[in-house]
C-alpha positions as semicolon CSV with decimal commas, in nm:
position;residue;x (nm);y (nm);z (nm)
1;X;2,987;-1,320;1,990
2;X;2,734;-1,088;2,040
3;X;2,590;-1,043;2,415
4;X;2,255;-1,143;2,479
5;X;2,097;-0,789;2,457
6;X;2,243;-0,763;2,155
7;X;2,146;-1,078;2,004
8;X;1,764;-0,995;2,126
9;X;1,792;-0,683;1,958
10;X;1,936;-0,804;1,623
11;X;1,647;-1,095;1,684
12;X;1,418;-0,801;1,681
13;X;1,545;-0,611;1,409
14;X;1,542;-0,944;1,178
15;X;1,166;-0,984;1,253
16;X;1,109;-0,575;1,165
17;X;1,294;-0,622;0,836
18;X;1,126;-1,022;0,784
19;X;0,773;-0,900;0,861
20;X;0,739;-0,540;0,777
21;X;0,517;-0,442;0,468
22;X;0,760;-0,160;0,460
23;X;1,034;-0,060;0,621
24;X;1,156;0,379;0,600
25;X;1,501;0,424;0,727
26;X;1,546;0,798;0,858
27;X;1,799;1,047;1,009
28;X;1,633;1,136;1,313
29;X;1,958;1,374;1,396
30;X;1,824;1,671;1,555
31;X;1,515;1,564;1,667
32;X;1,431;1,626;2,026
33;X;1,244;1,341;2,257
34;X;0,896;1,542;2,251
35;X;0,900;1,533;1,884
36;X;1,037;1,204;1,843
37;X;0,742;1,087;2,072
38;X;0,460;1,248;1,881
39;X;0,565;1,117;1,538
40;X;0,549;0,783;1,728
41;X;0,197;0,875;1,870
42;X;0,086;0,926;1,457
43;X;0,197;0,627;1,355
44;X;0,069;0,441;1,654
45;X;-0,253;0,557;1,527
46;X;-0,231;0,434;1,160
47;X;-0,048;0,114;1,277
48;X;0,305;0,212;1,219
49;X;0,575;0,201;1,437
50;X;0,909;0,392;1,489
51;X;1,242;0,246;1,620
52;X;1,643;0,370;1,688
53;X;1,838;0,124;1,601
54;X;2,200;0,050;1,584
55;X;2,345;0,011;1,274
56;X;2,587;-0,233;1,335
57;X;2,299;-0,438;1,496
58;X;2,099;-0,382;1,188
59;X;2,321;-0,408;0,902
60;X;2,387;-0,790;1,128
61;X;1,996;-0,870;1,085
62;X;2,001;-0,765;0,731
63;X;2,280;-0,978;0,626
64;X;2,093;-1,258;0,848
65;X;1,727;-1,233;0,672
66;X;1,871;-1,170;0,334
67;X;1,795;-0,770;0,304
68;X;2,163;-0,657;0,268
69;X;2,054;-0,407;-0,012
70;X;1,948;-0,171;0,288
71;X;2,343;-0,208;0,427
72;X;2,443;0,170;0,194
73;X;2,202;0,334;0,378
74;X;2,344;0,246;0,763
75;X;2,522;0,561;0,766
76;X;2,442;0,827;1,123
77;X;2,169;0,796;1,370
78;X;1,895;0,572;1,172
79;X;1,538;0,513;1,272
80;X;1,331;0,303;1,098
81;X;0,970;0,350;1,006
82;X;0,831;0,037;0,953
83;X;0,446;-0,120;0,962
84;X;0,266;-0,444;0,830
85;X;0,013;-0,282;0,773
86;X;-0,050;-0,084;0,436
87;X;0,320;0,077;0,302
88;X;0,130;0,373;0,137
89;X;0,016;0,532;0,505
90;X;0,337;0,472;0,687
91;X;0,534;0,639;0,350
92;X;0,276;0,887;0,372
93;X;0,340;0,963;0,728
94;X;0,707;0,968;0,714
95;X;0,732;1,189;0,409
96;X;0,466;1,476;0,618
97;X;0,668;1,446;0,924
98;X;0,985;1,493;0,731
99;X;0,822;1,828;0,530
100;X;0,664;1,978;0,863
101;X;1,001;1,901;1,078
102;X;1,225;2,002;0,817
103;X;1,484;1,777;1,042
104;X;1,422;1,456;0,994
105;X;1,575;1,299;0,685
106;X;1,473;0,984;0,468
107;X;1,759;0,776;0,341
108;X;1,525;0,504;0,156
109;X;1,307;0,225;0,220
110;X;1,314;-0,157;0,223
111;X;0,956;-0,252;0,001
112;X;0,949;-0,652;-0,113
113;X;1,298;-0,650;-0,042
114;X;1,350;-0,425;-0,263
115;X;1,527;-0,110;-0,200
116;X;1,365;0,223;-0,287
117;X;1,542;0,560;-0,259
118;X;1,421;0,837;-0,056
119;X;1,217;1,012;-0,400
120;X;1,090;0,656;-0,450
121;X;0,948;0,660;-0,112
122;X;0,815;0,998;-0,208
123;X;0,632;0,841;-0,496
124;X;0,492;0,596;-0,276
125;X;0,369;0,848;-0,058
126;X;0,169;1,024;-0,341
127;X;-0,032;0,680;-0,445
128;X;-0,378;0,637;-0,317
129;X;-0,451;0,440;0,019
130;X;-0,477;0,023;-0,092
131;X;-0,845;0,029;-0,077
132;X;-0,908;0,335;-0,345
133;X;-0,653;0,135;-0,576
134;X;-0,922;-0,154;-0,549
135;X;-1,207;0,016;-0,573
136;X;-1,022;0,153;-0,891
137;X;-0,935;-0,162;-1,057
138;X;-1,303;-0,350;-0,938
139;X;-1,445;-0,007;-1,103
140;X;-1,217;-0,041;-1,443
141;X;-1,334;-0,430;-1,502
142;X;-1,708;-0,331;-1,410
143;X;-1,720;-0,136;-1,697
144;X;-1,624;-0,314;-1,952
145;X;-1,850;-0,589;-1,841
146;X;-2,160;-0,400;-1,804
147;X;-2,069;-0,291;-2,188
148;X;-2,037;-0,637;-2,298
149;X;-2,363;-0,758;-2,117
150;X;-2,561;-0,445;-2,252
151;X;-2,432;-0,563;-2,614
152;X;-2,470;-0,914;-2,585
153;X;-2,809;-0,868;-2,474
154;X;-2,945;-0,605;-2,750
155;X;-3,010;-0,909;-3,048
156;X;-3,214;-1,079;-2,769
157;X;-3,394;-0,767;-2,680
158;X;-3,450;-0,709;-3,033
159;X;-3,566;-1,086;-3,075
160;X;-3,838;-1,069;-2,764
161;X;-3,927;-0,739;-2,905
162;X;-4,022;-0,877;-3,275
163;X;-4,168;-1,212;-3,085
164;X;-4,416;-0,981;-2,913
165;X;-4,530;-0,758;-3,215
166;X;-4,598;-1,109;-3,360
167;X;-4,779;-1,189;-3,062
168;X;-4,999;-0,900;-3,109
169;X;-5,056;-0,882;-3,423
170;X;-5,178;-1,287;-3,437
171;X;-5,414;-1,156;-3,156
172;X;-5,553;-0,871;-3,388
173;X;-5,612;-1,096;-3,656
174;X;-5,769;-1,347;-3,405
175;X;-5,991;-1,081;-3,286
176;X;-6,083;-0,955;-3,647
177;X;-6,163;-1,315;-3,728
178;X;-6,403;-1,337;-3,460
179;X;-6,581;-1,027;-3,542
């Protein structure tokens, strides 16, 4: 039976791994305290969050909310990146950290419950932020609409087009009639 800190902390780790868009598990082994604190200071500011966690603790909350697929990658000191917020920035932010730092290490990512290795968290890290991708799709069914109004309304153009010379040319005759 787990003590009470414990079972907080598992608590805690459960809602992380429930809640979380996405959640990056790293090797932080290396890092110093000053770095460690300004990668939290960057995510802070794009809504992400860092935490050291146990991995007995957290292999515990995995098996309790269902996400054992991340239970491989509870090997050495593991931190996990995690936000609810969009996936894309926190991958993003992990993956630059990880390049600059040259230390930290990413083991691979809980997405949808779904596991993702470390290159597929790369990959995510390389898509567009959530609102270009919907500007991209709104963009890609504009188009194709604007085409099919433009056709559907060229036989009615033509119509009001041949419904005017009409129009003029009964007017001419009118006029040369009343001459």
């Amino acid at each position: 039976m787990p003590t009470p800190e414990k079972a907080r902390q598992i608590e805690e780790i459960g809602d992380i791994l429930r809640t979380a868009s996405v959640a990056i598990l790293t090797d932080y082994r290396g890092l110093n305290v000053a770095e460690l604190a300004a990668f939290r200071r960057r995510l802070q500011e794009q809504q992400a969050n860092l935490r050291v966690v146990k991995n007995t603790l957290t292999r515990i909350a995995a098996e309790r909310t269902g996400n054992q697929v991340i239970t491989p990658l509870l090997e050495g000191p593991t931190a996990l990146v995690y936000t609810t917020a969009d996936p894309v920035t926190a991958a993003k932010l992990a993956v630059e950290f990880a390049r600059q730092s040259r230390i930290l290490t990413i083991k691979g990512a809980l997405l949808g419950g779904q596991l993702l290795a470390a290159a597929d968290v790369e990959a995510l890290a390389t898509l567009p932020p959530r609102e270009e991708l919907l500007a991209k799709v709104v963009g890609g069914l504009q188009a194709p609409l604007y085409g099919l109004v433009s056709v559907l309304s060229g036989p009615i153009r033509g119509l009001l087009y041949v419904l005017q010379a009409r129009a003029r040319q009964l007017e001419g005759e009118g006029a040369a009639e009343a001459a």
